[in-house]
C-alpha positions as CSV (number, residue, x, y, z in Angstrom):
1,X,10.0,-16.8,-15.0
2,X,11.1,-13.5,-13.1
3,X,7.6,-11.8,-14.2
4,X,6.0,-15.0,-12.3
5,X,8.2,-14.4,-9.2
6,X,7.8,-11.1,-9.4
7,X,3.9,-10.9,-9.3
8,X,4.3,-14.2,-6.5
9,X,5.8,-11.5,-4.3
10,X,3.5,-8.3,-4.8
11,X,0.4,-10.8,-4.9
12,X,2.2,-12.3,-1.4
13,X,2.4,-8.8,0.0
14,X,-0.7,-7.0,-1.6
15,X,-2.7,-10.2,0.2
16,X,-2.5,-8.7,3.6
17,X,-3.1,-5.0,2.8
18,X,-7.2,-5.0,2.0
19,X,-7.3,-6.9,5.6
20,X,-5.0,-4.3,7.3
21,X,-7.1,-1.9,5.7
22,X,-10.2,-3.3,7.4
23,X,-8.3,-3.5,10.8
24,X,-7.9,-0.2,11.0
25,X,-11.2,0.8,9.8
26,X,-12.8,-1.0,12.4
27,X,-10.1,-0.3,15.2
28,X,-10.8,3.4,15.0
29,X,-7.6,4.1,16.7
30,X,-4.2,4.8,15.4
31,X,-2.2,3.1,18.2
32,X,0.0,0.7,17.3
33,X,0.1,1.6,13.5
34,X,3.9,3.3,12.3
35,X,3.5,6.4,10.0
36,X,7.1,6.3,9.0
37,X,6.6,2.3,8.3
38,X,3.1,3.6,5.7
39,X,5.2,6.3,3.8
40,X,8.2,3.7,3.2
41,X,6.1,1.2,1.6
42,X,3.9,3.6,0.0
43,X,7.1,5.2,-1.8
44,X,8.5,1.8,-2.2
45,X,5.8,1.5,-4.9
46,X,5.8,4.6,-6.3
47,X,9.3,3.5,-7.0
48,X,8.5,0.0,-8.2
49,X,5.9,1.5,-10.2
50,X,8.3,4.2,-11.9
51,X,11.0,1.0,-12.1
52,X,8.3,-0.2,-14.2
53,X,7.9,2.4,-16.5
54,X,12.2,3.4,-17.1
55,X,12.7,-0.2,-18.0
56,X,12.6,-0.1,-21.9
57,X,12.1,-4.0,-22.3
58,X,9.0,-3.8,-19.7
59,X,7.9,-1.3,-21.7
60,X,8.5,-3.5,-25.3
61,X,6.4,-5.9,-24.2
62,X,3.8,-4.1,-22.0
63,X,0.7,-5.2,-23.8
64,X,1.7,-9.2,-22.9
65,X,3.1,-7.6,-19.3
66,X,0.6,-5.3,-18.0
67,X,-0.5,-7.4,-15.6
68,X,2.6,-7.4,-13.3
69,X,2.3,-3.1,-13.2
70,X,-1.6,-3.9,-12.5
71,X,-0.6,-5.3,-8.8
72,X,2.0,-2.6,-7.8
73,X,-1.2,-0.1,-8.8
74,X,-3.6,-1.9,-6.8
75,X,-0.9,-2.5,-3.7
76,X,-0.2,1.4,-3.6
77,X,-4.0,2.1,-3.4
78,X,-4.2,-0.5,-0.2
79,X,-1.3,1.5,1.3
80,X,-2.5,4.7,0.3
81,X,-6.1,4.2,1.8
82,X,-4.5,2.8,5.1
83,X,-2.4,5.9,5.3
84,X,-6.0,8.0,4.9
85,X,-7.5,5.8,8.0
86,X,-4.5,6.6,10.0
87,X,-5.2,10.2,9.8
88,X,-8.7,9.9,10.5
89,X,-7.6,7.4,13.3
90,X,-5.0,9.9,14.9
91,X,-8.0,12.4,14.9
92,X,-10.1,10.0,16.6
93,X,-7.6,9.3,18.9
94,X,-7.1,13.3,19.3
95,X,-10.8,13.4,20.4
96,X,-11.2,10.7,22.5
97,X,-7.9,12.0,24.2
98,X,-9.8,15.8,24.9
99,X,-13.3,13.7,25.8
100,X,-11.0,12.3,28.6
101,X,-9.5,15.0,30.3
């Protein structure tokens, strides 16, 4: 039961990150976005992901189980490529700011 919880909760927050990810491929702009906010949920998976593989009875039953380290892999690429657009947004930002002045 705590394996379904569990994947209810990264499903729940893994739902909104491939829209995010569109917003801020089609908002071109940084503004509004948090870098700090990025880097804390991005290493909050890294360490749910490492929680994953320390715990020995995950690791005992893995083959019936995979699924649950599936969803922390696939959140962490959704945060990982909206980290990437906020660098290429801040740069977009940084020239639009120069085309200005």
């Amino acid at each position: 039961m705590s394996e379904l919880l569990e994947i209810t909760m990264i499903v729940s927050f893994g739902a909104s990150w491939p829209l995010n990810v569109m917003k801020s491929w089609r908002a071109r702009t940084a503004k509004g976005k948090s870098l700090a906010f990025l880097c804390l949920i991005f290493f909050g998976y890294i360490a749910g992901i490492a929680s994953k593989f320390t715990n020995a009875a995950y690791m005992a039953s893995f083959s019936s189980k995979w699924y649950v380290l599936f969803f922390y892999i696939l959140n962490l690429i959704m945060v990982g490529l909206d980290l990437i657009l906020y660098f290429r947004n801040k740069a977009i930002d940084r020239a639009n700011e120069r085309q200005t002045q």
